[in-house]
Backbone and ligand atoms as CSV (ligand in chain L), in Angstrom:
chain,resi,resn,atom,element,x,y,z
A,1,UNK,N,N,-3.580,-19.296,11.610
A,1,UNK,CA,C,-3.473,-18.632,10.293
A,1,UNK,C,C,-4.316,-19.371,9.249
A,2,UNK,N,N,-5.143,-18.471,8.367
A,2,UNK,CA,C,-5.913,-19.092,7.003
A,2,UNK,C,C,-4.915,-19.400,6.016
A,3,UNK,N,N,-5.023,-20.445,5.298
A,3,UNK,CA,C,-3.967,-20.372,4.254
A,3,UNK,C,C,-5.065,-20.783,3.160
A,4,UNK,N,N,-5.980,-20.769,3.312
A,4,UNK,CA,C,-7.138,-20.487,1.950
A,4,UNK,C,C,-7.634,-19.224,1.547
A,5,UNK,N,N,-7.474,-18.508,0.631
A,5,UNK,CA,C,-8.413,-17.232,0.666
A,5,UNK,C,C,-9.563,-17.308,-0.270
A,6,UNK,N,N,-10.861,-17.102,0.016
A,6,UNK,CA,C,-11.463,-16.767,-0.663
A,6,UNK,C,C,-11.926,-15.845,-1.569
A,7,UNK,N,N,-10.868,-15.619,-3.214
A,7,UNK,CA,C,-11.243,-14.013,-3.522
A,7,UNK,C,C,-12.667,-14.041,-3.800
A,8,UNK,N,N,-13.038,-12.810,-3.861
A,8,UNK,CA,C,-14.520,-12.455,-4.182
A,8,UNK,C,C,-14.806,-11.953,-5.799
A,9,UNK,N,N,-16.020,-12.774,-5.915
A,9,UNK,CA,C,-16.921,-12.535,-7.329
A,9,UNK,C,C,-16.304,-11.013,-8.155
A,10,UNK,N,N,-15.780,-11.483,-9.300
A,10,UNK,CA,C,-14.876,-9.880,-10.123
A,10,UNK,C,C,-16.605,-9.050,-10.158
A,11,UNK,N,N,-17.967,-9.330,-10.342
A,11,UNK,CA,C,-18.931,-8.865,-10.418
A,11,UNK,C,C,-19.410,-8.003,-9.523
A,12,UNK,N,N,-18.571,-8.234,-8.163
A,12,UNK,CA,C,-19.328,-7.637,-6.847
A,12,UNK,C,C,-18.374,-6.232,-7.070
A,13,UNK,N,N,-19.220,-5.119,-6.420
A,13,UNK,CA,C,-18.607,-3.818,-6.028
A,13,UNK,C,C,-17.641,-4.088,-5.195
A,14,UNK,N,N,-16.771,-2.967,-5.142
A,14,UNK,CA,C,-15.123,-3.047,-4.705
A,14,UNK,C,C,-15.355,-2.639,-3.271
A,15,UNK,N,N,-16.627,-2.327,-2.627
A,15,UNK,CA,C,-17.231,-2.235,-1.410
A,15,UNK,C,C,-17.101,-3.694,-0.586
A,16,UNK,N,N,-18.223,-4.532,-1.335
A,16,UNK,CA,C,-18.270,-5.854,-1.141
A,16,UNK,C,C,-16.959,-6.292,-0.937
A,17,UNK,N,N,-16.179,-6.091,-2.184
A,17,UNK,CA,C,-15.135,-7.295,-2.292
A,17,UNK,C,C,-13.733,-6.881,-0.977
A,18,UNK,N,N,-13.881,-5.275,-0.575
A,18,UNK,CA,C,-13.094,-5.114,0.636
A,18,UNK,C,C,-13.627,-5.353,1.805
A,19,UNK,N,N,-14.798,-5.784,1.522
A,19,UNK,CA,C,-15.728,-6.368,3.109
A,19,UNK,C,C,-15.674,-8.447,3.464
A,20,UNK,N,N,-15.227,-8.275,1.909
A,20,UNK,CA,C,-14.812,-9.639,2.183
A,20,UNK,C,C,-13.445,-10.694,2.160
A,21,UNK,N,N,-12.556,-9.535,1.890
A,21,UNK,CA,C,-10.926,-10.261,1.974
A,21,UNK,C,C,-10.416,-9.037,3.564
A,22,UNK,N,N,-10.803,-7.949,3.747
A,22,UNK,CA,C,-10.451,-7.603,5.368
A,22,UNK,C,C,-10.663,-8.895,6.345
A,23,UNK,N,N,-12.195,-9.254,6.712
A,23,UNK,CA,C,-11.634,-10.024,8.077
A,23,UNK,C,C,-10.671,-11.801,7.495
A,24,UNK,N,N,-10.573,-11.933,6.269
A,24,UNK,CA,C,-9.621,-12.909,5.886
A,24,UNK,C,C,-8.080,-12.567,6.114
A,25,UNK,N,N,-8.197,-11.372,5.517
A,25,UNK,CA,C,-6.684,-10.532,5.626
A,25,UNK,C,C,-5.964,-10.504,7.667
A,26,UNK,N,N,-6.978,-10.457,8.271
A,26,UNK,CA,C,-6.686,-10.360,9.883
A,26,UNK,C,C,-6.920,-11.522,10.453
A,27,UNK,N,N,-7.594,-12.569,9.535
A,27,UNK,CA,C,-7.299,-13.369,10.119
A,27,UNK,C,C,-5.638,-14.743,9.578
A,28,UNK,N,N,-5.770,-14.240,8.336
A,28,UNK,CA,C,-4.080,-14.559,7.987
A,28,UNK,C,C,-2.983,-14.360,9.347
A,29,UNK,N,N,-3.103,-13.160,9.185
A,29,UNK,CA,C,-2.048,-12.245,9.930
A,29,UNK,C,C,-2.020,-12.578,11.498
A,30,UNK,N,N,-3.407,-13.074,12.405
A,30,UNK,CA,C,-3.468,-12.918,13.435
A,30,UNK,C,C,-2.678,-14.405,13.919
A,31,UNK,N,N,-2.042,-13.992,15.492
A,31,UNK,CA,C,-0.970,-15.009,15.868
A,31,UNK,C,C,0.678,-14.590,15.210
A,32,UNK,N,N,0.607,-14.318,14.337
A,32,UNK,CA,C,1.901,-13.766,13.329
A,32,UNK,C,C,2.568,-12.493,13.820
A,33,UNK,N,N,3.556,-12.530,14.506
A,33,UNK,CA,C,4.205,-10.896,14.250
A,33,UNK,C,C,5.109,-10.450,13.649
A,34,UNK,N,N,5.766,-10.998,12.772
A,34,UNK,CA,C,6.489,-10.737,11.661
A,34,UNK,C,C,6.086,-10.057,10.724
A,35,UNK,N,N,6.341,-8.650,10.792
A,35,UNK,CA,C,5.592,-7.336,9.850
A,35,UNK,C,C,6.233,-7.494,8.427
A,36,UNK,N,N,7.010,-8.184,8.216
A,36,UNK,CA,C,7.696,-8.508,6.712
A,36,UNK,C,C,6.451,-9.437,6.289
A,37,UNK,N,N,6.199,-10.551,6.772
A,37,UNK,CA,C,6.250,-12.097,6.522
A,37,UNK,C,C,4.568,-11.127,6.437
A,38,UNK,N,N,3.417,-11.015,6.972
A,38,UNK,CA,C,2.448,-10.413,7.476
A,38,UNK,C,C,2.443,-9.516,6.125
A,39,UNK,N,N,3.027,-8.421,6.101
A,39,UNK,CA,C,3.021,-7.487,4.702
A,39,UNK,C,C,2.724,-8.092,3.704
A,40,UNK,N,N,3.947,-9.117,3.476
A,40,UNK,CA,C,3.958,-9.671,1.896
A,40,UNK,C,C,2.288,-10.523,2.130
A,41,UNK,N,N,1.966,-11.162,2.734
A,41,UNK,CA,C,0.740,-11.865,2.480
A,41,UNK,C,C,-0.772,-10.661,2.083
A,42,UNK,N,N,-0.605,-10.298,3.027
A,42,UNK,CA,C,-1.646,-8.755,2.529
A,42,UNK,C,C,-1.791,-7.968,1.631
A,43,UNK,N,N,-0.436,-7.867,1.015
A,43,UNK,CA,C,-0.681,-7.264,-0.500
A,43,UNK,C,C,-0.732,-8.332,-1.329
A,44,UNK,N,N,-0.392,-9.311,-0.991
A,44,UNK,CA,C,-0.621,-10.054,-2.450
A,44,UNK,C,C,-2.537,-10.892,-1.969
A,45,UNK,N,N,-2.916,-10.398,-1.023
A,45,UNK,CA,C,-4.663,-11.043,-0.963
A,45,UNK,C,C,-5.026,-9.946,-1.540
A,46,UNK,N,N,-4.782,-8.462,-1.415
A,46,UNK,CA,C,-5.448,-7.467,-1.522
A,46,UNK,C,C,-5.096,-7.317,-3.549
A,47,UNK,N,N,-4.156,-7.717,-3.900
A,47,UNK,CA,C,-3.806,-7.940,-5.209
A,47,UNK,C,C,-4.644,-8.732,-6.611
A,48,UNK,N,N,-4.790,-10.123,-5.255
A,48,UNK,CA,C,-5.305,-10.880,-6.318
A,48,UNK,C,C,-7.121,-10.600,-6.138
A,49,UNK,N,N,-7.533,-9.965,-4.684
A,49,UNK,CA,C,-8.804,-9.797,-4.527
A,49,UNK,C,C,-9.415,-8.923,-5.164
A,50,UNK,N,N,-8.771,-7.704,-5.719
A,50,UNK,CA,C,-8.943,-6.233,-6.084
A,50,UNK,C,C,-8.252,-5.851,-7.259
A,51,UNK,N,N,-7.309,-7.067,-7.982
A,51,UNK,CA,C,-7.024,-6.778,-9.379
A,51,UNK,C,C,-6.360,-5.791,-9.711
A,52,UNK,N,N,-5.572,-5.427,-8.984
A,52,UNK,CA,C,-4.387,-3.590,-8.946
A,52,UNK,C,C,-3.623,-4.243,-9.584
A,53,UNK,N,N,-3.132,-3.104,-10.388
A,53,UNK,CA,C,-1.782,-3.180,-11.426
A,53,UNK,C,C,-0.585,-3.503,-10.578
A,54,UNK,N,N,-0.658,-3.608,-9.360
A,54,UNK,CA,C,0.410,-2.883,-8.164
A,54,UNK,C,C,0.454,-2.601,-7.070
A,55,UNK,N,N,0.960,-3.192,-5.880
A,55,UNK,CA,C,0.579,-2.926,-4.688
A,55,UNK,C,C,1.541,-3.287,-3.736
A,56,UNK,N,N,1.986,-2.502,-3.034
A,56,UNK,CA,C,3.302,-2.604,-1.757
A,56,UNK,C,C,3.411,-1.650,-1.170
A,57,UNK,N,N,4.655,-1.905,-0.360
A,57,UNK,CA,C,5.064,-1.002,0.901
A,57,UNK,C,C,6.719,-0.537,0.468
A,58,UNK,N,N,6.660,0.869,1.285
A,58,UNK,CA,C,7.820,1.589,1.231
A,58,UNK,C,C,7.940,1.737,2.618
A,59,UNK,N,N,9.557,1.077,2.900
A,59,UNK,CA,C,9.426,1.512,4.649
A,59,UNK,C,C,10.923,2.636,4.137
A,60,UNK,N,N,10.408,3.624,5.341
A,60,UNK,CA,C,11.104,4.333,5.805
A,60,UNK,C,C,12.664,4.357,6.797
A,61,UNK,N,N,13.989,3.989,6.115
A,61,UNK,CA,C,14.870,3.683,6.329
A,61,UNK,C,C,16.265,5.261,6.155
A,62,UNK,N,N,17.347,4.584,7.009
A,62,UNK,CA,C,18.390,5.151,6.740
A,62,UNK,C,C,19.515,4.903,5.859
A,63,UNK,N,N,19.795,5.525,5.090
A,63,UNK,CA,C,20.950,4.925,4.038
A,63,UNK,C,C,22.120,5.087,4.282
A,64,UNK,N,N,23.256,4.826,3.420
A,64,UNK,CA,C,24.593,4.680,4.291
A,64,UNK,C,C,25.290,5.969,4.947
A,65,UNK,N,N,24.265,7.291,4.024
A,65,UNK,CA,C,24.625,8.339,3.804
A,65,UNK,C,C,24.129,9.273,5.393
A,66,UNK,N,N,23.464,8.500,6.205
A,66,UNK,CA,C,22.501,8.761,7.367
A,66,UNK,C,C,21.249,9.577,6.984
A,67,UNK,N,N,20.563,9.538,5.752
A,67,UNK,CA,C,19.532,10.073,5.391
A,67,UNK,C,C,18.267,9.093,4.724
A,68,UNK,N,N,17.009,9.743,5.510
A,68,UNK,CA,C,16.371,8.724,5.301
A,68,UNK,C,C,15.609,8.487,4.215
A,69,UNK,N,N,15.192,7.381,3.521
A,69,UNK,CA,C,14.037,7.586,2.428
A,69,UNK,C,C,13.582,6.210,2.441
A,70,UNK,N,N,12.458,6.500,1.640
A,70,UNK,CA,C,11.931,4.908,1.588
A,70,UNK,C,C,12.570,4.052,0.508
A,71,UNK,N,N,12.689,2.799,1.307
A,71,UNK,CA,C,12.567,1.390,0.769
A,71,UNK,C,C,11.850,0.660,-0.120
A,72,UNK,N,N,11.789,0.167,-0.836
A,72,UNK,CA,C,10.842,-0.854,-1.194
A,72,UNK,C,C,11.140,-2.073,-0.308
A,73,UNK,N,N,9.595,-2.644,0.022
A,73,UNK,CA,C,9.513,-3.900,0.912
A,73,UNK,C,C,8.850,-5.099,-0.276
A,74,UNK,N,N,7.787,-5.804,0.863
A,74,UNK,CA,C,6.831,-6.615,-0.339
A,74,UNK,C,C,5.871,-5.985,-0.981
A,75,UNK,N,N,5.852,-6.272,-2.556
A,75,UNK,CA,C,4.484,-5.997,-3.010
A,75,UNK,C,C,4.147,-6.691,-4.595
A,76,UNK,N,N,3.081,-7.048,-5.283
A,76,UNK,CA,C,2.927,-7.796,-5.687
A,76,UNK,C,C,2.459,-6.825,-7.130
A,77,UNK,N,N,3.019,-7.976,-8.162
A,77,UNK,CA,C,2.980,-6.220,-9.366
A,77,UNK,C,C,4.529,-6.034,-10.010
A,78,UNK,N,N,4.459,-5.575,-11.188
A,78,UNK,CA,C,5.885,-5.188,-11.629
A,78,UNK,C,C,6.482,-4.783,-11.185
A,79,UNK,N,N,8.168,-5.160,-11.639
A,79,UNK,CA,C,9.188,-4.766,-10.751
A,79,UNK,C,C,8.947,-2.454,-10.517
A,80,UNK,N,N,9.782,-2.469,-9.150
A,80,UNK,CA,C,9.251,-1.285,-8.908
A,80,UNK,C,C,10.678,-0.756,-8.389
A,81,UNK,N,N,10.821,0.916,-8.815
A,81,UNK,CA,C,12.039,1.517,-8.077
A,81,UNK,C,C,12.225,1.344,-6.871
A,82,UNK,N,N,13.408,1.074,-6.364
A,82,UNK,CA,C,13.829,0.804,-5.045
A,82,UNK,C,C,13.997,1.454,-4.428
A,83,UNK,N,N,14.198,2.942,-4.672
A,83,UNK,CA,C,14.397,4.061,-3.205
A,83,UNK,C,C,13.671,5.299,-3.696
A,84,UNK,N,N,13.518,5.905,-2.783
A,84,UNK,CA,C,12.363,7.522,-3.519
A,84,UNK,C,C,12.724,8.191,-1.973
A,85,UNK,N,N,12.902,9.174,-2.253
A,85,UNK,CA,C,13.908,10.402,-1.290
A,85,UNK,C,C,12.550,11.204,-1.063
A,86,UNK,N,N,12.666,11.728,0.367
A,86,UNK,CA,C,11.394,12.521,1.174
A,86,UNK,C,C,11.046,13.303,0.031
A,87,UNK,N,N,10.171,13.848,0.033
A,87,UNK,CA,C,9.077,14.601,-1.084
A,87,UNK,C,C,8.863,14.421,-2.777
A,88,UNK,N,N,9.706,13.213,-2.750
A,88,UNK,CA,C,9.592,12.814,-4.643
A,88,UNK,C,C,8.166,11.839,-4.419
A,89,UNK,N,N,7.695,12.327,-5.876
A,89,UNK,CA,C,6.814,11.413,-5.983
A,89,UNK,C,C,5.864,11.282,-5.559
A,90,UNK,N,N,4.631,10.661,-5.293
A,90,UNK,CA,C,3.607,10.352,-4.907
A,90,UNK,C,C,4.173,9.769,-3.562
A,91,UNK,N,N,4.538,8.901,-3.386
A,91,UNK,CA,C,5.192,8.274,-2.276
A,91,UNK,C,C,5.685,9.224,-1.288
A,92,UNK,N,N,7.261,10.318,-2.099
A,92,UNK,CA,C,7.549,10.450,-1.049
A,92,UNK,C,C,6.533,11.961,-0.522
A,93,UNK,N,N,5.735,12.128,-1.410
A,93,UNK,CA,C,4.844,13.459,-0.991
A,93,UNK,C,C,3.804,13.020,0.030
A,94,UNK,N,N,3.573,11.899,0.059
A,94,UNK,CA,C,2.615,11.281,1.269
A,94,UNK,C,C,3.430,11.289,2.326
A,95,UNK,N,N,4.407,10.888,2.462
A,95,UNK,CA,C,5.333,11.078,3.635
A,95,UNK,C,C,5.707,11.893,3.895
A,96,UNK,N,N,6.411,12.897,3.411
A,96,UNK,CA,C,6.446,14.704,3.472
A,96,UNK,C,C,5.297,15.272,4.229
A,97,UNK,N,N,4.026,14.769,3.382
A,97,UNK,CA,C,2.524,15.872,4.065
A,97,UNK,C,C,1.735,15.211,5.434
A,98,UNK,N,N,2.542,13.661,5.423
A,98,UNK,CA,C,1.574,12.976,6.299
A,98,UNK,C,C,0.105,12.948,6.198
A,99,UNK,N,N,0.106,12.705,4.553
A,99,UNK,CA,C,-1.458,12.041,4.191
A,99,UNK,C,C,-2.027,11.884,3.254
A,100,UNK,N,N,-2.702,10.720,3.215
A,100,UNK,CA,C,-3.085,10.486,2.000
A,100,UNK,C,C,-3.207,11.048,0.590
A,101,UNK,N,N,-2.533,10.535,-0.115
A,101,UNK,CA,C,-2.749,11.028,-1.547
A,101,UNK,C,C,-3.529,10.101,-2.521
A,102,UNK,N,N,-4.462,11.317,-2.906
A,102,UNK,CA,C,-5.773,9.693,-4.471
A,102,UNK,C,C,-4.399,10.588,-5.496
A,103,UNK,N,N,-4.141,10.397,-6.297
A,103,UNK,CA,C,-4.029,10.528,-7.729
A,103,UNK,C,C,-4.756,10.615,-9.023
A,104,UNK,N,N,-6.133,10.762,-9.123
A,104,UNK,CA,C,-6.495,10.122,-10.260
A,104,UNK,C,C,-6.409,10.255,-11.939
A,105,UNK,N,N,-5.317,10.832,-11.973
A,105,UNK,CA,C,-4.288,10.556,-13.571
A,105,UNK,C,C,-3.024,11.103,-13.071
A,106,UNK,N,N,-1.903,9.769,-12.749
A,106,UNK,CA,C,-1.040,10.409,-12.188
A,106,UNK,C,C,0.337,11.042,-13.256
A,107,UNK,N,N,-0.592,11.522,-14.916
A,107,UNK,CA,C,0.444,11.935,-15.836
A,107,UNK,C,C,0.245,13.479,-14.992
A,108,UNK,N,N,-0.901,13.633,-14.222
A,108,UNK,CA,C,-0.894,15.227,-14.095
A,108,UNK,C,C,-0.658,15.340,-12.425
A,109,UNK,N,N,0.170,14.439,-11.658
A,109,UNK,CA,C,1.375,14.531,-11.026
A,109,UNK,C,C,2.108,15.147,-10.974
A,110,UNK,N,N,2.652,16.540,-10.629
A,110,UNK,CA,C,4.066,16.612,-10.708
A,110,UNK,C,C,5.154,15.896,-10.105
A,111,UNK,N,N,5.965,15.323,-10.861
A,111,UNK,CA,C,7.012,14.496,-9.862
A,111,UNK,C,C,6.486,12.969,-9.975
A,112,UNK,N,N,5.456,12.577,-10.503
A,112,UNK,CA,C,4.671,11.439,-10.330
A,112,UNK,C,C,6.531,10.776,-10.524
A,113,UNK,N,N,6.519,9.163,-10.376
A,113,UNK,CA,C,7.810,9.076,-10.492
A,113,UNK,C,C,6.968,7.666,-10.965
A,114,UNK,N,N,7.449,7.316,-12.882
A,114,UNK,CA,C,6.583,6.161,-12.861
A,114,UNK,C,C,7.337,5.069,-12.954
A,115,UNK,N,N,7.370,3.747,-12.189
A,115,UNK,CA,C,7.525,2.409,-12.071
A,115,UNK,C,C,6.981,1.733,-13.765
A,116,UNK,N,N,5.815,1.987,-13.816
A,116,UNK,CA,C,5.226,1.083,-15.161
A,116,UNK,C,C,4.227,1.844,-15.589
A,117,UNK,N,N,4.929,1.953,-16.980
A,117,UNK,CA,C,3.653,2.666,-17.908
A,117,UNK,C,C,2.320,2.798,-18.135
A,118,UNK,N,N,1.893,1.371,-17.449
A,118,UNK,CA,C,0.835,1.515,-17.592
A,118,UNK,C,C,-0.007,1.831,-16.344
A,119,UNK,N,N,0.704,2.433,-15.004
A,119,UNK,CA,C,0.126,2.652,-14.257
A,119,UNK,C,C,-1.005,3.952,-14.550
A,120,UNK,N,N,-1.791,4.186,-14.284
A,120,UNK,CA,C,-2.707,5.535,-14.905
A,120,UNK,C,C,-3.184,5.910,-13.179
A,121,UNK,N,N,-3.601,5.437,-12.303
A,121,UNK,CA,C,-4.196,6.499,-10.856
A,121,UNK,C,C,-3.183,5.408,-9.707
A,122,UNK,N,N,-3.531,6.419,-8.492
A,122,UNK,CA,C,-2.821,5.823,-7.569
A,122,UNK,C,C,-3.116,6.269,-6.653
A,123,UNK,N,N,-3.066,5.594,-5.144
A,123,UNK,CA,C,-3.163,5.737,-3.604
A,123,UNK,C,C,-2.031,5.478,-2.849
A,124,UNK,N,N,-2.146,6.760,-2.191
A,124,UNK,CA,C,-0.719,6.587,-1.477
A,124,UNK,C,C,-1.012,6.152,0.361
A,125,UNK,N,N,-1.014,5.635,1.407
A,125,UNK,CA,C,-1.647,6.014,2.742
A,125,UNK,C,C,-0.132,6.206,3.779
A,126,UNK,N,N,-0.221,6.888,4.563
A,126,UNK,CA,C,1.554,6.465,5.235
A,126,UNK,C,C,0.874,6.138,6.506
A,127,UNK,N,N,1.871,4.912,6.940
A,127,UNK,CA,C,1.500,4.401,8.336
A,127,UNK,C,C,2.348,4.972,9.529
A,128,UNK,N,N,1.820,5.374,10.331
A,128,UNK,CA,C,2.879,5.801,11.722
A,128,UNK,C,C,3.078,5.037,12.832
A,129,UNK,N,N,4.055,5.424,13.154
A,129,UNK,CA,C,4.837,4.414,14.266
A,129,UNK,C,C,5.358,5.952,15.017
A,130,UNK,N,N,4.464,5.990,16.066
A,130,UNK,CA,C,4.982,7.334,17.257
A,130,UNK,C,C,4.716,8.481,16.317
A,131,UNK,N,N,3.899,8.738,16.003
A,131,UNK,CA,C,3.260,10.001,14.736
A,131,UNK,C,C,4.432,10.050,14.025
A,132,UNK,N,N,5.445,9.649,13.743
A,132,UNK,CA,C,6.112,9.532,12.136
A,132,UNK,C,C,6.077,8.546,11.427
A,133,UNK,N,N,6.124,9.053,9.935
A,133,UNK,CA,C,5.397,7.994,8.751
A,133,UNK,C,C,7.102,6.828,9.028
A,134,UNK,N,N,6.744,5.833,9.221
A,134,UNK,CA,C,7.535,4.528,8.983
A,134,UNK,C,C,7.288,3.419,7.970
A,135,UNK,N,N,6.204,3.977,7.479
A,135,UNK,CA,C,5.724,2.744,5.990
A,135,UNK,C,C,5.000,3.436,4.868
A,136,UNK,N,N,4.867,3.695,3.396
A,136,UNK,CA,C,3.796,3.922,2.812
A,136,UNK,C,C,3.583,2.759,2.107
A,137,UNK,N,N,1.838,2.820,2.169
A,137,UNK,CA,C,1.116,1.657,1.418
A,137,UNK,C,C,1.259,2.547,-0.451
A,138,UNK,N,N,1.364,1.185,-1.030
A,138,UNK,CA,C,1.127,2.443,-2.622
A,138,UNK,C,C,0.249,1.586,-3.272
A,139,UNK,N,N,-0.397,1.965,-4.106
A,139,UNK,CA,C,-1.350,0.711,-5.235
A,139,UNK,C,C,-1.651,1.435,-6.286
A,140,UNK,N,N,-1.523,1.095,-7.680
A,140,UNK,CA,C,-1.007,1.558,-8.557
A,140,UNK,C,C,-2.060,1.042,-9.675
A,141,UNK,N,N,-3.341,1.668,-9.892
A,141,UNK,CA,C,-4.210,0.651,-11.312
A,141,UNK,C,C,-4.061,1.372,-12.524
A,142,UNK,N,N,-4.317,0.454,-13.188
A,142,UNK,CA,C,-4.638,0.960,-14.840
A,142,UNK,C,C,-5.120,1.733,-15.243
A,143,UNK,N,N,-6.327,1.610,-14.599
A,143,UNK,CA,C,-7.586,2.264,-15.048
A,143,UNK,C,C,-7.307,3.961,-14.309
A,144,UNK,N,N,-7.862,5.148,-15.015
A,144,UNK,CA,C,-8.096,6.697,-14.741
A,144,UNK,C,C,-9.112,6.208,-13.824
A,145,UNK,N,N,-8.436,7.706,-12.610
A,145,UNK,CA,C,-9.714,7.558,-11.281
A,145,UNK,C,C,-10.302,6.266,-10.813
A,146,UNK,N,N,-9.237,5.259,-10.682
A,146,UNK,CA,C,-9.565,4.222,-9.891
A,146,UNK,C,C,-9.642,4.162,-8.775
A,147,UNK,N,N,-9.364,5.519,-7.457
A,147,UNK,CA,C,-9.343,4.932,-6.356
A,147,UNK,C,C,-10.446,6.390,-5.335
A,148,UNK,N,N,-11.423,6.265,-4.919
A,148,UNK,CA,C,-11.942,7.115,-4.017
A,148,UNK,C,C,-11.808,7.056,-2.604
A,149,UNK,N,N,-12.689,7.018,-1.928
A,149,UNK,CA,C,-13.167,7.438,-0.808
A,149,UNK,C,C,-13.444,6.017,0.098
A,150,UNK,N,N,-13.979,4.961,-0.978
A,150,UNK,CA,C,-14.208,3.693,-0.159
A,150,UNK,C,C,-12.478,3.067,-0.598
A,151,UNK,N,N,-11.634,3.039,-1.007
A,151,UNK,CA,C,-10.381,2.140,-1.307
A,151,UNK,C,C,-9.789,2.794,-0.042
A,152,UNK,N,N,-9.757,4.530,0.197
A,152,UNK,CA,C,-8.965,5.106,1.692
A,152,UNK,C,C,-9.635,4.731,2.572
A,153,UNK,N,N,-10.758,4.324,2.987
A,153,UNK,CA,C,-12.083,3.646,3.904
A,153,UNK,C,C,-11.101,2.242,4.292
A,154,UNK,N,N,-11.190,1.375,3.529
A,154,UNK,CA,C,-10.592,0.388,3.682
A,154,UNK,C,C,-9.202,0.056,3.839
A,155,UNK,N,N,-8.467,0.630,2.750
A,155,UNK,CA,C,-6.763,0.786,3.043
A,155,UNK,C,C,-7.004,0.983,4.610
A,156,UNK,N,N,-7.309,1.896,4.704
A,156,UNK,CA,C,-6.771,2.801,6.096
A,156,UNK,C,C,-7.135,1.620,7.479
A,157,UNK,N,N,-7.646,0.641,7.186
A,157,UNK,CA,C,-7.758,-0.406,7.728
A,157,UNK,C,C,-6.250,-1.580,7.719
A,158,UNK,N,N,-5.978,-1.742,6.712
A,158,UNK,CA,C,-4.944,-2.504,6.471
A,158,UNK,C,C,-3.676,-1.595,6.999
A,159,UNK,N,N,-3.593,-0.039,7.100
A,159,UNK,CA,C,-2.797,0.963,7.523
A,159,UNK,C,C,-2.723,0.455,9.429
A,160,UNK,N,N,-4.397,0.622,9.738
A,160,UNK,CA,C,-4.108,0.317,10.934
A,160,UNK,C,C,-3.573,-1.024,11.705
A,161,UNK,N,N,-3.558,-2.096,10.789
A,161,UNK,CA,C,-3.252,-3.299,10.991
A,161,UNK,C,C,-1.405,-2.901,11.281
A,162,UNK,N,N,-1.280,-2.508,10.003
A,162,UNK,CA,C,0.271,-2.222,10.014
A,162,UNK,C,C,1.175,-1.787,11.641
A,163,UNK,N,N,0.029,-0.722,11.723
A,163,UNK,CA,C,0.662,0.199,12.615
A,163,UNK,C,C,0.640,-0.358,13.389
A,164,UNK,N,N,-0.642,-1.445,14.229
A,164,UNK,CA,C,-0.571,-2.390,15.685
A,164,UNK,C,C,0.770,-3.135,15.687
A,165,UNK,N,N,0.618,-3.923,14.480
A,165,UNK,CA,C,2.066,-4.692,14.502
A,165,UNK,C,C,3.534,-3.553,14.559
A,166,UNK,N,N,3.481,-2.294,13.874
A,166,UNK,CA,C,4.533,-1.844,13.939
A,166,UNK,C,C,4.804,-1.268,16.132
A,167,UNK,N,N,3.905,-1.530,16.709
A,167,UNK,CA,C,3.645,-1.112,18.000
A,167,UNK,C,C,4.642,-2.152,18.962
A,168,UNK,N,N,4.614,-3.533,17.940
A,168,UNK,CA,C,5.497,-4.464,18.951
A,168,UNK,C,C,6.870,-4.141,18.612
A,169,UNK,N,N,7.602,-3.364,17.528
A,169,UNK,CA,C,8.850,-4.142,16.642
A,169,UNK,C,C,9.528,-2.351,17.423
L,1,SME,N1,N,4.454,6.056,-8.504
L,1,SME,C1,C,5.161,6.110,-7.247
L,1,SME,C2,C,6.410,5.295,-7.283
L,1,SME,C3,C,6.249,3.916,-6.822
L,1,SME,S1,S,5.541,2.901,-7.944
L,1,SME,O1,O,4.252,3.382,-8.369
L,1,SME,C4,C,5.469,1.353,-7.450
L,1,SME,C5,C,5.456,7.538,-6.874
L,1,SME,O2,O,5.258,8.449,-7.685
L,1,SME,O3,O,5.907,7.755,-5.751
């Protein structure tokens, strides 16, 4: 395991800077199978590398009630609601549709469900375990239309990381 990270130059494109905390991020993680312990380190590299208002995981659990919704797990960023029921929200609408959601002004959300005011766009990715969603990634920036085509490029990398490890548990 690395326990140095190198974040990358705030100057470099968000291309660059996910080309250069991924193979750090796998190599943290590699040897490790503890998908808790593993999570929390990944959002908080991908946090401090990429400067998000916000960034964690929702796992997909049963409540006392035998119905399932997501969790909040680790993620790094203001405190955040703790449960969101299948199709609320950005969250739980990624898990409902099984796929990715950009946001980019999530006041024009319906249902957006907001954690912190100052969140303004958002990415949702859900990870599967046996083709059902068992995790969503969420990341939450400031900034309008912060997230395209290269942030799901890359997430969807850290998605697949998830999912190998979710393959042993
Ligand atoms: N905005 C999310 C809720 C989670 S927070 O952003 C951390 C949603 O609408 O599902």
């Amino acid at each position: 395991m690395t326990e140095e990270i190198i974040i990358p130059d705030k100057q470099l494109a968000k291309k660059e800077k996910y080309e250069l905390l991924i193979p750090q991020i796998e190599a943290l993680v590699e040897g490790e199978d503890d998908l808790i312990a593993n999570v929390a380190n990944m959002v908080a590299v991908l946090k401090e590398g990429l400067n998000f208002l916000w960034i964690g995981v929702y796992f997909v659990k049963e409540n006392r009630k035998g119905e399932k919704e997501l969790v909040l797990g680790p993620f790094q960023g203001p405190v955040a609601c703790t449960r969101i029921k299948f199709g609320k929200g950005v969250c739980g609408a990624s898990w409902e549709q099984k796929k990715v959601i950009i946001v980019p002004d999530v006041d024009a959300f319906p249902g957006h469900i907001a954690c912190s005011s100052l969140s303004k766009s958002e990415i949702v990715l859900p990870v599967f375990k046996n083709n059902e969603v068992a995790i969503v990634l969420d990341v939450d920036s400031e900034r309008l239309s912060n997230f395209d085509e290269t942030d799901e490029k890359y997430l969807q990398k850290i998605v697949q990381m998830m999912e190998e490890m979710l393959k042993s548990i």
